[in-house]
Each structure stands twice: as C-alpha cells, then as structure tokens.
N, C-alpha and C positions, 0 to 999 in steps of 0.2 A: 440387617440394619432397618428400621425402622421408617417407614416412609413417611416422606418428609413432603408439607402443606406448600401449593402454589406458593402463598402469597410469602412465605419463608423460602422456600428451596434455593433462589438465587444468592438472596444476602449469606446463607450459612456456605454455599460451594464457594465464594467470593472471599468470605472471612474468614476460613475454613484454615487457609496456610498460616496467615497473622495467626492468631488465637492458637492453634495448635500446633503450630510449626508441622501441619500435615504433608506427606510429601503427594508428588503431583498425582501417582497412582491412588492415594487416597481420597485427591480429590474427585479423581473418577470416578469412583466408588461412592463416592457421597452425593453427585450429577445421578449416576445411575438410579438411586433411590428416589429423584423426585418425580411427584406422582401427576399427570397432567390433570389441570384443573376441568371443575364440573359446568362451571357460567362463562359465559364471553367475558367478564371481567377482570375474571383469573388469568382466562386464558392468554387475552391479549396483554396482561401485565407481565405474563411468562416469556410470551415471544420479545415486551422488550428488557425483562429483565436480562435473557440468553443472549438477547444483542451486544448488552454492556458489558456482559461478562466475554464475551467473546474479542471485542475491544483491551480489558483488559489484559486476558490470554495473550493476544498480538503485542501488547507493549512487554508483557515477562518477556514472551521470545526475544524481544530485541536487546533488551537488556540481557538476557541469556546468550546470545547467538553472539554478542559484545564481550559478553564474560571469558567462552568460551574461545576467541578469537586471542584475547588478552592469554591467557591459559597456555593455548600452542605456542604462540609466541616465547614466551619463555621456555617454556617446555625445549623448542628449537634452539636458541639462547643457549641454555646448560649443556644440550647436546654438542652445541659447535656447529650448529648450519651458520652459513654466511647469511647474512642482515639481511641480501638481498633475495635470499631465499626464504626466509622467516613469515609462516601463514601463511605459503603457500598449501593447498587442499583445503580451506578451511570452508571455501564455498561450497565446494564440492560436499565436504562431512554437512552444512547447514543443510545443503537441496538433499540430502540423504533422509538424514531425519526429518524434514519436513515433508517428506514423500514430493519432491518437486524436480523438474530438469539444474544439471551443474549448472547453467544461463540463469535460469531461477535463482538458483540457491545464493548466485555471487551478485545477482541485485537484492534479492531479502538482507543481504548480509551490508551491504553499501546502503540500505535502508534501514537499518540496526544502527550503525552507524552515526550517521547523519540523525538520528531521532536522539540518541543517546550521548552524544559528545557535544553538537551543536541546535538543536530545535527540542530543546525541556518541557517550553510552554507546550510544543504538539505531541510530545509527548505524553505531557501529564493529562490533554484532552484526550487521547487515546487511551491511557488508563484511566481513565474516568468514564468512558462513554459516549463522550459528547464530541467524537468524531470518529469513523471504522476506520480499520485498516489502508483503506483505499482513499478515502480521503486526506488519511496522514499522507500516503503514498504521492498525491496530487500537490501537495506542500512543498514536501522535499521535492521531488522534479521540477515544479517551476523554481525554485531556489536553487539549484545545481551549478548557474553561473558565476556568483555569484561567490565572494572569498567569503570564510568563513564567518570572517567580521561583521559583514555586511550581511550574512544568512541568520545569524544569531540576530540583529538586529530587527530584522521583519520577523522572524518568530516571536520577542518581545513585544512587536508593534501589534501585529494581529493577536494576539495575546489568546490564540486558540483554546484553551483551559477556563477564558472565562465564560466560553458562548457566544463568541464571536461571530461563529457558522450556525448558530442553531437555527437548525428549520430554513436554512440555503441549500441549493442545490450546488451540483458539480461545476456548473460553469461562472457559477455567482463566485464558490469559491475560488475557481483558476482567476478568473479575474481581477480579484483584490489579491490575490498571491503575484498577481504580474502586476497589480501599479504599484503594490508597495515595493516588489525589486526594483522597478524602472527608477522608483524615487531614489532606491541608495545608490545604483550603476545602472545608469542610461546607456552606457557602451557595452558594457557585457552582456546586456539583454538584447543592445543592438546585434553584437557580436553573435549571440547566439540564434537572433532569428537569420543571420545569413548565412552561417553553418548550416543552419539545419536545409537552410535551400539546397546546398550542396549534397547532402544525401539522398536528393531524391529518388526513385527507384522504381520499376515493375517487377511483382514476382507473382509465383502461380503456387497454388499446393492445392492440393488433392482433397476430393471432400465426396459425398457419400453418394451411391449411385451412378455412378461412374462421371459424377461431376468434376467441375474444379473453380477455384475462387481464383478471379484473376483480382490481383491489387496493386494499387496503385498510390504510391507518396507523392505526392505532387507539391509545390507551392498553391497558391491561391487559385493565383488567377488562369495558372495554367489549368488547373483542376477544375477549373468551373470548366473554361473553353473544354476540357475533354469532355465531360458531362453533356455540355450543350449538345456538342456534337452525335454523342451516341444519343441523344434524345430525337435528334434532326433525322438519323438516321432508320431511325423505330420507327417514328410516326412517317416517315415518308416507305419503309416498308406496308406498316399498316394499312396505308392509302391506297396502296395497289392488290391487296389482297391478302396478307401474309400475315396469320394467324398469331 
C-alpha cells in the first residue's frame, strides 16, 4: 500500500470504515502505511490528528462493547438461561479483548453503557475529539448518582459535543459536572458524598525496590490532619539530625 501524506493519513484511517465499509483490520493496515511528517507542522498536526482518532476508536468500543452485550443477552435468552443470569461474563469477554483486568473490563463495559444509552451529547464529543476517553470517563462518574433522567438531563445541559470543555482542564470539568448534578438532585449528591465518607480505608501494595505505597482514602479533613501530622513529624526528625 502506498504510503500515505501527514497531512492526509488521519482523515482517510478515520473515513476509511464509512466510505469503504473497511473492516477494523483494514483499518490497521492503512494506520500502518502512514508515513511520519518531515516539518513540526506535520508533525504536530499528526499527534493531534492520532488523538482524535483515538477518541473516536474509544466511542466504536463503547458502542461495540454495548452491541455485543445486547448479542449475549439474547444469545442467553434463546438458550434458556434464567434472566437473572443473562450477561453474565460479558465484562470479563470486554477486559479480555481489551487486554485489561475482569474489574476493568466490568467498569469499561458500565462506561459503554452509560455513554451509549444515557449521555449521547458525551458521546458524540468523544467521537468527535473534543473530549478523550478519560474525560468522558470523569462525566459519567460524577453523574453516577444520579437517576437516569436526571443524568440525560446534565448531558443535554453541558451539551459536551459542542465544546463546552475545550481547552479546560480536569478539575474545571469535575466541577461543572458536579453543579450541574447538584442543580438536578441536591440529595443524591448529598447522599453520595456521605457514602463515600463511609468507605474510607488504608491499603499497602507493593512497588519496586523492595518498596511499598502505603494509601490512604480519607475524607477531607481527616486527610489534611494526617498530612499535617506526618509533616510535624519530618521536620521535627530533620531538626535533630535525621537525614
């Protein structure tokens, strides 16, 4: 195949399924051939072209990973499992083919979901570009309280597809994802920052060098006071000698 120009290679790997109804290995195939640009111009048009196209990739999955959930379920249906076994493994088959842990796979798939039943507008920013995977990801979590009705409705409000987020960062978006739930349910947002008090937790896991990350969930205030504390306690080593 013919190698294919910077300032082309993303629009035809992008347009590549529409227009030829090419399937996904072909479109590997045609990613493959593009050739990295010669000027910073190219090249940084390439880095964000590969972004957008990468955003798009993440909203097919969901909408795939949604299709394929639909699928089983009947699949299970015709076979005769009972209802209440119906879809079950299905996270597990997603974290597979995504090369990810079954904990993974059954949140990508509860993020499928939710992108593709109830939040269109973040969606359709996610296939478009104009927000990544993780961003959408940061949407749908602060909306999780939230009954459907009321989760469609702040989707419509922040109207993410039109550029609502362009050029915000992470917490600008958590933020207006959390006054617009407050404004539809002020209780279940209440509700849900006291729940979450209630999970708080320590855990330890293992990390390189014969280290380990000790962590800690805290509420607020508690987590400052611990902070403080191991802070008091540094500098009051420091002071006596202790490297």
């Amino acid at each position: 195949m013919e190698q294919i120009r910077a300032g082309q290679a993303v629009t035809a790997v992008a347009a590549a399924p529409v227009v030829a109804g090419a399937s996904v290995r072909d479109v590997l195939a045609l990613l493959g051939a593009v050739r990295l640009g010669t000027v910073s111009g190219e090249l940084i048009d390439q880095l964000r072209g590969l972004e957008d196209l990468k955003s798009a990739i993440t909203g097919l999955q969901a909408r795939i990973a949604v299709a394929f959930d639909l699928a089983q379920r009947q699949e299970h249906a015709a076979a005769g499992v009972p209802v209440s076994e119906r879809g079950q493994g299905v996270g597990a088959q997603v974290a597979l083919a995504r090369r990810e842990s079954p904990h993974r796979g059954f949140r990508l798939l509860g993020l499928a979901k939710a992108l593709v039943v109830e939040m269109p507008r973040t969606l359709a920013a996610l296939e478009s570009g104009q927000l990544n995977e993780w961003r959408a990801t940061l949407l749908v979590k602060e909306t999780a309280c939230l009954s459907v009705e009321d989760r469609c409705a702040v989707d419509e409000e922040l109207a993410p597809d039109t550029g609502t987020f362009e050029g915000k960062g992470d917490r600008s978006i958590i933020a207006a994802v959390k006054a617009a739930a407050y404004r539809r349910d002020p209780r279940s947002v209440a509700q849900r920052a006291s729940h979450a008090a209630s999970e708080r937790t320590v855990s330890l896991r293992p990390a390189p060098d014969t280290m380990t990350y000790l962590t800690a969930l805290l509420p607020v205030a508690q987590g400052v006071a611990a902070y403080a504390a191991l802070i008091r306690a540094a500098d009051t080593a420091r002071s006596t000698g202790d490297p």
